[in-house]
Backbone as a printed PyTorch tensor [residue, N CA C, xyz], in Angstrom:
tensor([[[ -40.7620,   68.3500,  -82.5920],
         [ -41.6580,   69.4310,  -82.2390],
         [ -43.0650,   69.1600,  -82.7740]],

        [[ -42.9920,   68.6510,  -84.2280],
         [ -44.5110,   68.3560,  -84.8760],
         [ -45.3070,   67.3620,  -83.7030]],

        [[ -44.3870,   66.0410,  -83.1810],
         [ -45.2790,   65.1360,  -82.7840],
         [ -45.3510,   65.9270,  -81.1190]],

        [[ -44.5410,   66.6090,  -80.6630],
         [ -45.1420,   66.9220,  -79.2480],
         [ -46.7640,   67.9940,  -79.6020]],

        [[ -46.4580,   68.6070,  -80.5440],
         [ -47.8740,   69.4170,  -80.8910],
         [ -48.8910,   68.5620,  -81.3270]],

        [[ -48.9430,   67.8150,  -81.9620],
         [ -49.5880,   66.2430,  -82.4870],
         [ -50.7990,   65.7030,  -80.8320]],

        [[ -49.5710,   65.4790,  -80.1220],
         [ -49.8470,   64.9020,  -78.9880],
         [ -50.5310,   65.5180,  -78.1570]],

        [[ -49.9030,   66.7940,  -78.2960],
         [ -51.2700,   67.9520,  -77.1960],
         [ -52.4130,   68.0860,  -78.0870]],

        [[ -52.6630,   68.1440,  -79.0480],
         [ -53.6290,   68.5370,  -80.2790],
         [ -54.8630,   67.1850,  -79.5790]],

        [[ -54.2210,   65.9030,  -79.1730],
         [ -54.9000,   65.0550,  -79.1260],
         [ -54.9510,   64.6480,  -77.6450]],

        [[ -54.5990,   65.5570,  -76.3260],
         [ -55.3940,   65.4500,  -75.3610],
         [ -56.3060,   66.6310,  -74.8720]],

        [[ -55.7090,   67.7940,  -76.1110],
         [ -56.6110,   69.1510,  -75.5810],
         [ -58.0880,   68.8890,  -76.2240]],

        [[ -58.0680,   68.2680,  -77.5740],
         [ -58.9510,   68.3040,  -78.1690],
         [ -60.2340,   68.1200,  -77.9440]],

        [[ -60.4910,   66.5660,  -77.3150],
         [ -61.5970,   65.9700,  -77.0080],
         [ -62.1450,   66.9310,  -75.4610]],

        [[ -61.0110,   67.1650,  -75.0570],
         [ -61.7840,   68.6200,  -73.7430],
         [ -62.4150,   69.4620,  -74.0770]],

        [[ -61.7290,   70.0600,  -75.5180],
         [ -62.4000,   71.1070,  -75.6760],
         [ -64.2130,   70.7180,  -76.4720]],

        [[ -64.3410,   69.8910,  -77.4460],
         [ -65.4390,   69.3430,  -77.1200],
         [ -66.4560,   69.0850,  -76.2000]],

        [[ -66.0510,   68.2580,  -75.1870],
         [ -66.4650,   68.2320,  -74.3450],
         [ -67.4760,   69.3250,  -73.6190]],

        [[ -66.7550,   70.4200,  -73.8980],
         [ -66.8840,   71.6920,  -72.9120],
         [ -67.8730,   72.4040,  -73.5350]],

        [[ -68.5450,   72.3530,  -75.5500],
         [ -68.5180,   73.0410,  -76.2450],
         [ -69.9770,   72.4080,  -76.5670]],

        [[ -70.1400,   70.7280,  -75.7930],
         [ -71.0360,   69.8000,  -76.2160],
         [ -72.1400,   70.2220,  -75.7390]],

        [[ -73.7890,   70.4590,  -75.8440],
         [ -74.9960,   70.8990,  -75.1880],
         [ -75.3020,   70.0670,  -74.2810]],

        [[ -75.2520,   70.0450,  -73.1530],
         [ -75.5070,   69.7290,  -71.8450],
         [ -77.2870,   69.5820,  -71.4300]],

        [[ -78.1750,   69.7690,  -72.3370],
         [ -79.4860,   69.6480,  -71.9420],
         [ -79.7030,   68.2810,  -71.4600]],

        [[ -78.8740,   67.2870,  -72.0410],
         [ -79.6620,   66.0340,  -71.4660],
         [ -79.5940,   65.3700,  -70.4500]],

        [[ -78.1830,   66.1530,  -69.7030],
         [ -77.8780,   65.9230,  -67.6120],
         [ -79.0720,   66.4990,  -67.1900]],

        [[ -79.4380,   67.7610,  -68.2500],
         [ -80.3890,   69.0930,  -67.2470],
         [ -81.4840,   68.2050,  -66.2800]],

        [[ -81.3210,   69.2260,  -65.3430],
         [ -83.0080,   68.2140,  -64.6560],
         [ -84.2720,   68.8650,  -65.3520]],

        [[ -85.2810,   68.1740,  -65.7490],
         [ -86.2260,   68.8400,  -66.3980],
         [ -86.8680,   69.8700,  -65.1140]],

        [[ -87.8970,   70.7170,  -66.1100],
         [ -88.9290,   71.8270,  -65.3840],
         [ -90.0040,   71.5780,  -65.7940]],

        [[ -91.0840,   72.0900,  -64.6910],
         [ -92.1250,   71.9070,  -65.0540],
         [ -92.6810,   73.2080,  -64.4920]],

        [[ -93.1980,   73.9550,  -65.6460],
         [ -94.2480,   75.2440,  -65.0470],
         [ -95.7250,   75.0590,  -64.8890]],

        [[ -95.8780,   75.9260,  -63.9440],
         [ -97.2980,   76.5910,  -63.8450],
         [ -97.1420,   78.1300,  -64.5080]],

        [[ -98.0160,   78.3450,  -64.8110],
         [ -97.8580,   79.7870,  -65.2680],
         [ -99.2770,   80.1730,  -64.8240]],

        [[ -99.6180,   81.0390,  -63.9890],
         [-100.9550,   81.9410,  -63.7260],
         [-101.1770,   83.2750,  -64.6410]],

        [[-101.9060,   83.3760,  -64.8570],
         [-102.2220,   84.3310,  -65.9080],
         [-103.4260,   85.5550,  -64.9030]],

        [[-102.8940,   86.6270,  -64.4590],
         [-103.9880,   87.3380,  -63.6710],
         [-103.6350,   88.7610,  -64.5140]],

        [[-105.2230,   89.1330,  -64.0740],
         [-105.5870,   91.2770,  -64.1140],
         [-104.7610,   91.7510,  -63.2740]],

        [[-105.2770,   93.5510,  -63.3950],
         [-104.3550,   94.3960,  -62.7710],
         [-105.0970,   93.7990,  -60.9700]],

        [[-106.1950,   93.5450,  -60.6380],
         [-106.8240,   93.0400,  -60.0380],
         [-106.4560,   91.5670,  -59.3210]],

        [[-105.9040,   91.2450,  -59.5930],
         [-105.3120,   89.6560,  -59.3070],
         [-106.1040,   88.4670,  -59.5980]],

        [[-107.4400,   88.8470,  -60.8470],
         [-108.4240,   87.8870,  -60.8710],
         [-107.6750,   86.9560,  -62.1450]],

        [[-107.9890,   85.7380,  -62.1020],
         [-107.1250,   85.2540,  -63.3630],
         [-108.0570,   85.5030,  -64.6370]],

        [[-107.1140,   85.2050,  -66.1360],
         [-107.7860,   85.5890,  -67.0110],
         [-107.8020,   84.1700,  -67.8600]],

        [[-108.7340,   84.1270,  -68.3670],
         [-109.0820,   82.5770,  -68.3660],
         [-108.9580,   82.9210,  -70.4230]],

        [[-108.9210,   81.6550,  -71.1280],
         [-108.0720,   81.7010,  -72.3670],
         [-106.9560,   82.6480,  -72.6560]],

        [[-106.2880,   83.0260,  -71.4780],
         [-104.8900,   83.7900,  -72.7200],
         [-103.7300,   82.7810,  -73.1530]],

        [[-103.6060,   82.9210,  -74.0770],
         [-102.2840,   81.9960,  -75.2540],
         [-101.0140,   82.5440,  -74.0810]],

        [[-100.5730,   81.0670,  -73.8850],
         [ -98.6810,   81.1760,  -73.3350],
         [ -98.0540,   80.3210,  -74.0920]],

        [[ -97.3390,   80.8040,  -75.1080],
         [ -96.5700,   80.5840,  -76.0630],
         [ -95.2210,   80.3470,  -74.8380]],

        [[ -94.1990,   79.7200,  -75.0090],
         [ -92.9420,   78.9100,  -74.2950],
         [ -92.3660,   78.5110,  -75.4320]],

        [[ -91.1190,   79.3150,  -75.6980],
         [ -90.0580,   78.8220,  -76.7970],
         [ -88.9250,   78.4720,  -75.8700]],

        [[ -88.4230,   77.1430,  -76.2420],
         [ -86.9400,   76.9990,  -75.0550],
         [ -85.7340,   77.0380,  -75.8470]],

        [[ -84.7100,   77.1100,  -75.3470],
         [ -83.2900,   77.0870,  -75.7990],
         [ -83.1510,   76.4440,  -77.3340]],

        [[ -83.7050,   75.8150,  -77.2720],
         [ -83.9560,   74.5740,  -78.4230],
         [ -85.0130,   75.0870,  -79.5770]],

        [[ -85.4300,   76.5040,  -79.3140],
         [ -86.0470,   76.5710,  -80.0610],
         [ -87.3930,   76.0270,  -80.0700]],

        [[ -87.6010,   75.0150,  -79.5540],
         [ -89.3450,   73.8630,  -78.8780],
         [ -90.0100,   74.8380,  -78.8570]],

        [[ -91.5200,   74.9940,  -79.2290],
         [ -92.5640,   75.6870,  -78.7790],
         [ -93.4010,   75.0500,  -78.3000]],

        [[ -93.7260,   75.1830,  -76.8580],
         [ -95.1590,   74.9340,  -76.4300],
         [ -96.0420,   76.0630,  -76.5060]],

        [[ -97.4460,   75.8670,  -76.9020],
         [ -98.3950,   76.8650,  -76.9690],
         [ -99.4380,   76.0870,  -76.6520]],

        [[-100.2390,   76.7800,  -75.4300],
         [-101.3550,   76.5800,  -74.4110],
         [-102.5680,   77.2630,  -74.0460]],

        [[-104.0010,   77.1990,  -73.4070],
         [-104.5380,   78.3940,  -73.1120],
         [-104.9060,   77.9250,  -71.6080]],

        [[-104.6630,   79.3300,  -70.9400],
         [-105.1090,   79.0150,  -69.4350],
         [-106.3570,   78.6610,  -69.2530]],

        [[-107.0260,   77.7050,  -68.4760],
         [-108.4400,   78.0020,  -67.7520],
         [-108.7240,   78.5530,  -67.4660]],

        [[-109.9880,   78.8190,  -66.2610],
         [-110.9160,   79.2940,  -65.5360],
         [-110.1070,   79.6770,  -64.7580]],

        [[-109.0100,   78.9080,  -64.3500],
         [-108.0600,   79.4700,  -63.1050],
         [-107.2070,   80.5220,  -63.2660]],

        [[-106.8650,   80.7860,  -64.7780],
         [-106.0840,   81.5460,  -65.1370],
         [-104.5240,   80.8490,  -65.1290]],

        [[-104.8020,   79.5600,  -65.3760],
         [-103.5650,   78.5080,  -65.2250],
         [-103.2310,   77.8190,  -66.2470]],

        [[-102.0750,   77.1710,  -66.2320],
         [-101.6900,   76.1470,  -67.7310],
         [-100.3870,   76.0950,  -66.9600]],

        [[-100.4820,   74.5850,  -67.4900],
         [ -99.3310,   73.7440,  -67.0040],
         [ -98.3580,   73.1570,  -68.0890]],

        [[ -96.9100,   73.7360,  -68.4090],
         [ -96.0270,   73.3760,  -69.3720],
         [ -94.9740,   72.6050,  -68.6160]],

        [[ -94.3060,   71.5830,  -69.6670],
         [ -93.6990,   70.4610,  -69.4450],
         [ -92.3150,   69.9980,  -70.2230]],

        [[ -91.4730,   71.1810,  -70.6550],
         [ -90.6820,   70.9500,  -71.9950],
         [ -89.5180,   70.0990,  -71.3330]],

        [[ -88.7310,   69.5760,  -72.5340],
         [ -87.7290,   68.6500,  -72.1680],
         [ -86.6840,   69.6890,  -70.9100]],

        [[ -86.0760,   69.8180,  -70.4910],
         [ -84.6890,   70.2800,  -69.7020],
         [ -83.8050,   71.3180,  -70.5850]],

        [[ -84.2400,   72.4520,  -70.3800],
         [ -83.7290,   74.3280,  -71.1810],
         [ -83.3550,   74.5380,  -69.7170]],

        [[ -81.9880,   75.4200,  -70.0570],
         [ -81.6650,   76.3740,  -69.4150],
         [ -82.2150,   77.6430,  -69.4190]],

        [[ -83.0070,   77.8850,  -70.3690],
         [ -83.3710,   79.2890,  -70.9000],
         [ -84.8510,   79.2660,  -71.6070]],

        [[ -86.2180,   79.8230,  -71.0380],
         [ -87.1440,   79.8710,  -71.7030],
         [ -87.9270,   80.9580,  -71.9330]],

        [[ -88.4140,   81.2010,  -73.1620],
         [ -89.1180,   82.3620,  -73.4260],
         [ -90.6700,   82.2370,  -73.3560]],

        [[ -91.4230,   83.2960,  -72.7220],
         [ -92.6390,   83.4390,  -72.8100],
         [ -93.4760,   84.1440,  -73.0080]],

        [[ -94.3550,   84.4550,  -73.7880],
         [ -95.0180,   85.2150,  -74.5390],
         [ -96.6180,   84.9760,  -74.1810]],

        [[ -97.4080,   85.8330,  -73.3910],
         [ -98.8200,   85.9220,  -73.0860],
         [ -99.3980,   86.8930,  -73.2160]],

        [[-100.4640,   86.3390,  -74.4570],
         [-101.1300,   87.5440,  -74.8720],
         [-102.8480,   86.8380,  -74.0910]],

        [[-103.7460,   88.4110,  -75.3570],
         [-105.4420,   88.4950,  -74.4960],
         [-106.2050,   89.3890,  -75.3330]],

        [[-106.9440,   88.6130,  -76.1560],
         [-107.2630,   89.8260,  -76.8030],
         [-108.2300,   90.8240,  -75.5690]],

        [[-107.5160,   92.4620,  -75.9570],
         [-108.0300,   93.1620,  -74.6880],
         [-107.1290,   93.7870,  -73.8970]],

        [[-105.9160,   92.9590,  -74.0980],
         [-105.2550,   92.9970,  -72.7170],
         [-103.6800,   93.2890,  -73.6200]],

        [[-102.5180,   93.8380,  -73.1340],
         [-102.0030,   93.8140,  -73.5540],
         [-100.6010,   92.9380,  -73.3130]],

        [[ -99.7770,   92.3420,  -74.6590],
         [ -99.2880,   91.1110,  -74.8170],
         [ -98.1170,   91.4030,  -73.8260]],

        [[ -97.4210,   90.0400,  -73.1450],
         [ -96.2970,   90.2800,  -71.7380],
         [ -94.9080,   89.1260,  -72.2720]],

        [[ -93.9200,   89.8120,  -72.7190],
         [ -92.7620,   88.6060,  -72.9470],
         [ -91.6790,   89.0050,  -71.6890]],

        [[ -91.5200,   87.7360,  -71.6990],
         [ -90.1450,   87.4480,  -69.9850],
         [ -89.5480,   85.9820,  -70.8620]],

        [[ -87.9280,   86.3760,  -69.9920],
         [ -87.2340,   84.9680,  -70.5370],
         [ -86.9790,   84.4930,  -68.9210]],

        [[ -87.0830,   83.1600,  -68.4030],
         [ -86.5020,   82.1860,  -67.3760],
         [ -85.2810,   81.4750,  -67.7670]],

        [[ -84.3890,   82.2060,  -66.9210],
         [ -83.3080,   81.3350,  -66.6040],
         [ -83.0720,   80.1040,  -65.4720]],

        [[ -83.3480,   79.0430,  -66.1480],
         [ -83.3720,   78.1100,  -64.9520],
         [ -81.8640,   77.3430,  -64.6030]],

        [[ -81.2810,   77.7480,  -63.2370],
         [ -80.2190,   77.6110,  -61.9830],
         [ -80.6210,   76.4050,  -62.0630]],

        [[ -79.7160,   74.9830,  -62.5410],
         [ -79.2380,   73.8820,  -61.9170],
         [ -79.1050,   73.6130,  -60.5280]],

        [[ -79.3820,   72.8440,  -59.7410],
         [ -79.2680,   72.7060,  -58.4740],
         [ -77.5040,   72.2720,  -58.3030]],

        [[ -77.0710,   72.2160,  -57.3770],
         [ -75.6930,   72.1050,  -57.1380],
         [ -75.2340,   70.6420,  -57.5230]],

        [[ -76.3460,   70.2860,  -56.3940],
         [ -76.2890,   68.2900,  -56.5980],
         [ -77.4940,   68.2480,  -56.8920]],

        [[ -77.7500,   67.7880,  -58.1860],
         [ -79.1710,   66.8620,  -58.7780],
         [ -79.0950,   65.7710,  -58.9840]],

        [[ -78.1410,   65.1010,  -57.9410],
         [ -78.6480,   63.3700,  -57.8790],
         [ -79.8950,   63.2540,  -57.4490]],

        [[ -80.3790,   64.1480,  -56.2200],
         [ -81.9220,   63.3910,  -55.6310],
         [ -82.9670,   64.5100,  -56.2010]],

        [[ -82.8850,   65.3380,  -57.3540],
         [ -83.8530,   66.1150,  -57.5940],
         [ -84.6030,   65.6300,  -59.2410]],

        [[ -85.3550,   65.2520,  -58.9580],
         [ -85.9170,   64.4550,  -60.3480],
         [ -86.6040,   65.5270,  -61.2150]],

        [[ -86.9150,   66.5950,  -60.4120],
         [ -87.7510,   67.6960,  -61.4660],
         [ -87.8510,   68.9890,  -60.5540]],

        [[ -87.8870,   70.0190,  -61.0170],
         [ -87.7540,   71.5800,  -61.2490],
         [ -89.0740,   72.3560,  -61.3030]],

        [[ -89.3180,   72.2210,  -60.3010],
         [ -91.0500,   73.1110,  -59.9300],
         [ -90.5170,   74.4850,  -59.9220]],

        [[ -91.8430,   75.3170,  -60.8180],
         [ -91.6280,   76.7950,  -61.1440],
         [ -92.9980,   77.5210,  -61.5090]],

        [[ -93.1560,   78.2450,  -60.4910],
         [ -94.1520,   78.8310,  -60.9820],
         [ -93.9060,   80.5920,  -61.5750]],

        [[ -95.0210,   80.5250,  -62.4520],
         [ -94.1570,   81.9860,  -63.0900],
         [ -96.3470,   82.5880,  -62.9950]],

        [[ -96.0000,   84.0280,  -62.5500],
         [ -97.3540,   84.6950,  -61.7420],
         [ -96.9320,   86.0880,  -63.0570]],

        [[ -98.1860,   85.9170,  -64.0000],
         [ -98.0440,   87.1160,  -65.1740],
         [ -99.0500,   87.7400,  -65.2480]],

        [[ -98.7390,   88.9680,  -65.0990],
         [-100.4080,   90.3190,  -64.6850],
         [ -99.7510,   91.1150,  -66.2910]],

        [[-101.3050,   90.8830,  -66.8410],
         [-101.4930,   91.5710,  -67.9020],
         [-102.5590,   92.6690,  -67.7860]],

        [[-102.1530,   93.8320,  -68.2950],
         [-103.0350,   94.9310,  -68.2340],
         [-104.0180,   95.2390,  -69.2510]],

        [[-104.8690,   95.8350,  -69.3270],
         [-105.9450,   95.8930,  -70.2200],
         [-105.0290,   97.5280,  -70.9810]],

        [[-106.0680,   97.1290,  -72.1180],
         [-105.4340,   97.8980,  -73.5010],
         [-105.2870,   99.2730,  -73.0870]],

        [[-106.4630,   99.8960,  -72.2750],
         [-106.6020,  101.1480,  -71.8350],
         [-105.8160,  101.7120,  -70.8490]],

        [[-105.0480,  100.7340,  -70.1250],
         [-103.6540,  101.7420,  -69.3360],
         [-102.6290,  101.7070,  -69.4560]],

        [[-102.2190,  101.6290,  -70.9460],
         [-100.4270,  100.7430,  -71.6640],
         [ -99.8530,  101.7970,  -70.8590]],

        [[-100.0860,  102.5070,  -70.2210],
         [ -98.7950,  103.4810,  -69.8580],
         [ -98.5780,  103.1180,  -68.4580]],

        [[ -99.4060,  102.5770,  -67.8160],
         [ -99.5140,  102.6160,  -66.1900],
         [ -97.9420,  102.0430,  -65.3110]],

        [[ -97.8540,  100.8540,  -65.6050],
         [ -97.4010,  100.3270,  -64.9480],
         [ -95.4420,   99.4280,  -65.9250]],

        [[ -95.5570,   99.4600,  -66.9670],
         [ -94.5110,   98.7970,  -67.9030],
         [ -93.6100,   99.5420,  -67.8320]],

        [[ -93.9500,  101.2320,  -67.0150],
         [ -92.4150,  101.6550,  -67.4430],
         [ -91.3600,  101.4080,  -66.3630]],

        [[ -91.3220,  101.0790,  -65.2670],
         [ -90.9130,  100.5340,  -64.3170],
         [ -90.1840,   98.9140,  -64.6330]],

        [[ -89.2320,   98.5490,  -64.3820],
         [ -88.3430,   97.4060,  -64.4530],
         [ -87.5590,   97.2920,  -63.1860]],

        [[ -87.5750,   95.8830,  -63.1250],
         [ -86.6400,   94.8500,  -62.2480],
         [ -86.0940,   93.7600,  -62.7030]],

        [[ -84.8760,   93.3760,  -61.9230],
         [ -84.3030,   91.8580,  -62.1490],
         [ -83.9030,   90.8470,  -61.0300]],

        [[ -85.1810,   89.5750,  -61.4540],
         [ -84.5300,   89.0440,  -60.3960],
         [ -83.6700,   87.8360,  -61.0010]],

        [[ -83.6890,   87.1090,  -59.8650],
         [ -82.3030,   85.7830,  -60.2820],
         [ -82.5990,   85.1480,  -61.3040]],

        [[ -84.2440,   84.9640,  -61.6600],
         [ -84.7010,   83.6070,  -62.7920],
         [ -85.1250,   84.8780,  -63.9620]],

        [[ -85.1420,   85.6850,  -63.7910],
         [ -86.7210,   86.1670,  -64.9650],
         [ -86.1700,   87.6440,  -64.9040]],

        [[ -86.0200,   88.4730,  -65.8150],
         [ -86.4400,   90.1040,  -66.3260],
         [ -87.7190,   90.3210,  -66.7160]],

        [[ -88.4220,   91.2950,  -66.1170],
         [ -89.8770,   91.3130,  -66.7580],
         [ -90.2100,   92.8330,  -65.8750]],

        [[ -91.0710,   93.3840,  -66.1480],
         [ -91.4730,   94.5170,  -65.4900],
         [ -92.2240,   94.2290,  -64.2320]],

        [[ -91.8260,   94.9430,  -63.3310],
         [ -92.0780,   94.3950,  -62.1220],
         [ -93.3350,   94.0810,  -61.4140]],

        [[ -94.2460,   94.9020,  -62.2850],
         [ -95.6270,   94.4560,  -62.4360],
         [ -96.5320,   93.6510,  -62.8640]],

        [[ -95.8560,   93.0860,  -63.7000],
         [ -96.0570,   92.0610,  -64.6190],
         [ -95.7180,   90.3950,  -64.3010]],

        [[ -94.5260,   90.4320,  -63.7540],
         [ -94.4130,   88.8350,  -63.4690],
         [ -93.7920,   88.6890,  -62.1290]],

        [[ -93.8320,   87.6440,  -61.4410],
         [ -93.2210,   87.3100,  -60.2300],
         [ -92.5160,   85.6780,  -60.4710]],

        [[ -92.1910,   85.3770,  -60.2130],
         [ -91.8620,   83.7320,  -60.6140],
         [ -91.2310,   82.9040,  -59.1050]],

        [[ -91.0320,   82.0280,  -59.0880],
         [ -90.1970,   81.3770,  -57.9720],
         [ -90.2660,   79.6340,  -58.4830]],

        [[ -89.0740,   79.1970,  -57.5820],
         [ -88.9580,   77.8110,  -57.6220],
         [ -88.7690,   76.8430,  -56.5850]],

        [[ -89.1290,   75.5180,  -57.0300],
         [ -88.7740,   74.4750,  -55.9890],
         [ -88.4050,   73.5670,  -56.7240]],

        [[ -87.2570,   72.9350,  -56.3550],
         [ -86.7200,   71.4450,  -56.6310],
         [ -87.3340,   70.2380,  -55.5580]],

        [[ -87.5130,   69.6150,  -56.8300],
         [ -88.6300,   68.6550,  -55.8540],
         [ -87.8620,   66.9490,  -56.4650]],

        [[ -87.9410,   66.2520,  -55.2680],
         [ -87.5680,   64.5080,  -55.6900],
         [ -88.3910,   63.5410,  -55.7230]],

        [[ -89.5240,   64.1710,  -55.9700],
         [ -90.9710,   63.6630,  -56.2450],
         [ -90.9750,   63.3500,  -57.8140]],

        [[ -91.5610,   62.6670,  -58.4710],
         [ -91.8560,   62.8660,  -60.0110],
         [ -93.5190,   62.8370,  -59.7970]],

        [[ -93.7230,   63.8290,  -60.7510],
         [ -95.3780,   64.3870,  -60.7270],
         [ -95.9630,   64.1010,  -62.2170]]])
């Protein structure tokens, strides 16, 4: 009885490992854009986008003139983002990024994430309202996001 338990002990084992092991380094990487706009849709040029991923990694950036910044972290399933202004008030959303089914021909994970920050003077306007979509929780005023898998490397 010991060695038949012995024996399963030593083909369940290494499965269960397996199963238990962090998977980031199959992940296909992502690459964001993040737009940074007013209640207005004009972009806001220096706000800080802080990006913490699964891993804990922080990228921290400031948009341009465009109200843009472009992040590049290794391959997270899961990223947090944090955009503040002085003025404006600060916007956190987490991205869940969906694996493609087959990522043999997808070399990278285009995502853009669209974040409207409001100025200090209407905290009430628009935050109390919530939605969820497939990638992102965020108030529905506040962020929009979408993606493309692309077999391009950029």
């Amino acid at each position: 009885m010991a060695r038949k338990l012995l024996f399963l002990s030593a083909l369940i084992l290494p499965l269960l490992i397996s199963c238990v092991q962090d998977n980031t380094s199959t992940a296909t990487p992502v690459r964001y854009t993040v737009v940074v706009v007013n209640q207005s849709e004009q972009p806001i040029d220096s706000a800080k986008v802080d990006m913490t991923t699964q891993d804990l990694a922080e990228f921290i950036s400031l948009t341009d003139s465009s109200g843009k910044v472009l992040m590049s972290p290794k391959a997270s399933a899961v990223n947090q983002f944090s955009v503040s202004k002085s003025g404006y008030i600060s916007r956190d959303t987490v991205d869940n990024v969906v694996q493609p089914a087959d990522s043999s021909n997808v070399s990278v994970i285009l995502r853009v994430m669209r974040i409207h920050l409001d100025p200090l003077s209407s905290s009430s306007s628009s935050s109390s309202s919530s939605s969820q979509s497939s990638s992102s929780v965020a108030s529905s005023s506040s962020l929009s996001s979408s993606s493309l898998a692309s077999s391009s490397s950029i």
